[in-house]
C-alpha positions, -999 to +999 in steps of 0.1 A: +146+150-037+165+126-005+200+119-018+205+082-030+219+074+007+189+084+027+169+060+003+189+030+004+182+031+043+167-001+060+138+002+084+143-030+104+113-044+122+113-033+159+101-060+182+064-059+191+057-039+164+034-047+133+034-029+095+012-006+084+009+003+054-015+031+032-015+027-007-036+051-029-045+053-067-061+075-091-083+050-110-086+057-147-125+072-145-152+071-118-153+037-102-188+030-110-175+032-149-172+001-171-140+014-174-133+001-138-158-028-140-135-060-139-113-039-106-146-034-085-164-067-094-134-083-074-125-063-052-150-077-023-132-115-031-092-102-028-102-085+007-114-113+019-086-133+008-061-107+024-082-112+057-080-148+058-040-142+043-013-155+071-001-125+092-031-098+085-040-080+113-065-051+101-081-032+075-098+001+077-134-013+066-159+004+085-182+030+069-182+059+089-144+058+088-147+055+054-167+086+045-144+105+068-114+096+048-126+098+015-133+135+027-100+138+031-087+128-005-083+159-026-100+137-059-132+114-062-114+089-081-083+085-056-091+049-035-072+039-011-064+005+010-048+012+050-042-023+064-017-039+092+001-068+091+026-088+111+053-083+090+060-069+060+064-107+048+031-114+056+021-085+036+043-092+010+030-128+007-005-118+003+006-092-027+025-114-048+011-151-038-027-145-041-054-134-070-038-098-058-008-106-079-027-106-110-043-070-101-009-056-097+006-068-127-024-059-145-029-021-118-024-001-153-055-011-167-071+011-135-051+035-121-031+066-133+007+056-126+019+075-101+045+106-105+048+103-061+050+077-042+016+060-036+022+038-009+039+046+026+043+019+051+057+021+088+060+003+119+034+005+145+028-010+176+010-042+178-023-042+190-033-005+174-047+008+142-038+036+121-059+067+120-062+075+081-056+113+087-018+102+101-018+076+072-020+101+050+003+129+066+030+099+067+024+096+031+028+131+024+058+130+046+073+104+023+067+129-008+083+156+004+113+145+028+120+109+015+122+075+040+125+079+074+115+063+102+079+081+103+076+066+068+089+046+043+086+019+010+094-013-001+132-004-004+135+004+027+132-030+043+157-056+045+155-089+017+145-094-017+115-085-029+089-105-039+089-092-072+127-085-079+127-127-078+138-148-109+108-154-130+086-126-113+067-111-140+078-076-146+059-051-129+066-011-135+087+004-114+074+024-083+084+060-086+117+064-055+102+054-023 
């Protein structure tokens, strides 16, 4: 596990540079489940609200690239969301200042909570996409050797969070990131 010092480090962003970021989940049974009913019915609506959000850039959305990285997930039930975004306040905006909001608060109605980190984000240049096969190494990366520069979580980046704000309905905590 990184020491406490390696994951208190800040990932500035580097000029000419965008975030990307990868977040999986485990949902709670197979997606076409009633179990998982109310998350897929809206799901259509809040990516089309992030892609209309201030400072979105990209999201993997295109079949064929979908069906090659859902090959690449080890579980059926494991979904996944790789986007870019100018900043990680942009992003940040979108998660805590849109419908999306209520999905996190409400994520452990649908998704296993996590024992790893489920989300890795990083800087890449602007004007590129992620591959989801890197996506995910940098993920796995993040499991095993903690933040760095290759990859990283919301800790890592400088300012308060969105939801560490006064009057920020409490959210569980993300395992160390």
């Amino acid at each position: 596990m990184p020491d406490d010092q390696a994951a208190r480090r800040i990932f500035p962003q580097p000029e000419g540079h965008h975030l990307a970021q990868l977040n999986l989940a485990r949902a709670v049974d197979d997606l076409d489940r009633p179990a998982m009913a109310e998350f897929m019915a809206a799901l259509d609506r809040v990516n089309a609200i992030a892609a209309k959000s201030p400072g979105y850039v990209w999201r993997l959305n295109d079949p064929g690239l979908d069906t090659a990285a859902r090959a690449l997930l080890n579980e059926p039930r494991e979904t996944y969301t790789l986007s870019v975004w100018e900043s990680a306040d942009a992003l940040e905006f979108f998660a805590w200042n849109t419908v999306h909001r209520r999905f996190m608060n409400n994520r452990h109605k649908w998704f296993v909570m996590p024992t790893a980190p489920f989300l890795a984000i990083w800087w890449i240049p602007a004007g590129t996409t992620p591959d989801f096969a890197d996506a995910l190494a940098r993920l796995e990366h993040l499991r095993a050797h903690g933040p760095s520069e290759h990859a990283f979580g919301w800790k890592n980046l400088e300012g308060t969070r969105a939801w560490q704000s006064e009057g920020a309905p409490p959210v569980p905590p993300q395992p160390s990131s």
